[in-house]
N, C-alpha and C positions, 0 to 999 in steps of 0.2 A: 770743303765740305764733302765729307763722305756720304755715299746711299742710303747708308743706314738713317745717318740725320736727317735724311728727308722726309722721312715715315715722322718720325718723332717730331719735325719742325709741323707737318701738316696737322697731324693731330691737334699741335699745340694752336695752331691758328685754328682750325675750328672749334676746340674747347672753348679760346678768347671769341671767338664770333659768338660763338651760346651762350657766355654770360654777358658780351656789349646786347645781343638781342633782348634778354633777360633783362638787363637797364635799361634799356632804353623803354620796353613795354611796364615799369615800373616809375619811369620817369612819366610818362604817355599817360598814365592812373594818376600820377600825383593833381595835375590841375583841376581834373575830378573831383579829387579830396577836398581841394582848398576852395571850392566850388561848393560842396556838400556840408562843409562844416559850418559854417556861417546859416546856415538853415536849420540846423541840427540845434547850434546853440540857437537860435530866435526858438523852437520848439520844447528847447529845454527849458530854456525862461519863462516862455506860457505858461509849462508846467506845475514848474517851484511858485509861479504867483496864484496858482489856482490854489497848490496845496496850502501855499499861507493863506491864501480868502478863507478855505476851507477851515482850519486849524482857527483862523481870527474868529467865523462865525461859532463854529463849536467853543469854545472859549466864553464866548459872547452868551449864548445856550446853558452855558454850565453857569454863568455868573448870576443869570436871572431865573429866580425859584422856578420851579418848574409848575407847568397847572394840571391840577390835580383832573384828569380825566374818568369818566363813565359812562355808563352805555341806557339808556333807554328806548323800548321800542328794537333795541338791537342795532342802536344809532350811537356813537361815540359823541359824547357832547363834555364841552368845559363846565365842570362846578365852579360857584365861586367859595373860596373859604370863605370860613369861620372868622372877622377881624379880631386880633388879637393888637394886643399892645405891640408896638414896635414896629405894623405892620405897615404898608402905604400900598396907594392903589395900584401900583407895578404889578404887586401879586393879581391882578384882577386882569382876564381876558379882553384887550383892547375894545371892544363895542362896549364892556362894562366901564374900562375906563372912560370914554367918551360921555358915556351917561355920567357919571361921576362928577366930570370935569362942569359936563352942564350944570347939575344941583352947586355946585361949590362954587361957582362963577357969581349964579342968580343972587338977586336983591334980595332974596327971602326964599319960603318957601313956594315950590313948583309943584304946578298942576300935571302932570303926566303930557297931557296937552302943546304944554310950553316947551318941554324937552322935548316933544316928535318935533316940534318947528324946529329949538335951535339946530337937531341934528339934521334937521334938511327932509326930517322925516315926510309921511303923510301924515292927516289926521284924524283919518277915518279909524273908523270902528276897530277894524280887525288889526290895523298897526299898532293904534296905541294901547289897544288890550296885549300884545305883545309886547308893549314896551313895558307897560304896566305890572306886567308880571315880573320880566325884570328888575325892574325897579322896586317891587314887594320883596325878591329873593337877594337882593341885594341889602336891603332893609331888615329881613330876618337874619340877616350873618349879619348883624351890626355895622354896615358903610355908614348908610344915610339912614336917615329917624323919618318914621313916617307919621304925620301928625294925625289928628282926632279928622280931622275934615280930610283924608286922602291924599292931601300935602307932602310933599319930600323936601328934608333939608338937612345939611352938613351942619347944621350950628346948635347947640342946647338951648 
């Protein structure tokens, strides 16, 4: 070997020393990674199942009519429609269907009274004049018929 080669051998050996360091500090990150990924995916899967919940609920939202809202007092409150042919008590905001469910269950007609009980209601004054009104407004959009005596019932 001549002199000259040794310039040129040393170079060469500290170039290989800087890229085995370079591997090796890239080697040293890799378990890191393989450390990191398996958390990465559990956080991805959270994710994608949330957006399906999400996506199933809306889906869910769009399948069931939607209830017609308005405001009184500057208060957002559910109307109940108009019954129309075709229509079933889905369309009706859940407390209305509840009442519903009570009239259409009963042996006959019900005294306003009887649905604050089934519903676990009170039966004081101020409840069941609340319920009562419901059950009038539910009676003027044709659900239930309200009879001559203040009666409510699902049956002709």
């Amino acid at each position: 070997m001549t002199q000259d080669a040794e310039p040129d051998l040393r170079e060469l050996i500290m170039a290989r020393r800087a890229e085995l360091k370079l591997q090796a500090e890239k080697l040293s990150q890799q378990p890191q990674e393989v450390r990191d990924e398996p958390e990465e995916l559990a956080v991805a899967e959270r994710v994608a199942r949330r957006l399906a919940e999400q996506l199933h609920a809306e889906t869910e939202r769009e399948a069931t009519p939607a209830q017609a809202a308005g405001q009184v007092a500057g208060r957002a409150v559910l109307l109940v429609p108009q019954r129309e042919r075709g229509m079933n008590e889905a369309m009706l905001p859940e407390d209305y269907q509840r009442i519903m469910e009570v009239v259409r269950q009963a042996d006959g007609p019900v005294m306003v009274k009887q649905v604050c009980a089934e519903l676990g209601m009170s039966t004081e004054l101020a409840h069941s004049e609340a319920l009562r009104a419901k059950l009038n407004r539910l009676a003027e959009r044709g659900w239930p018929r309200k009879l001559a005596d203040g009666k409510f019932t699902t049956t002709l």
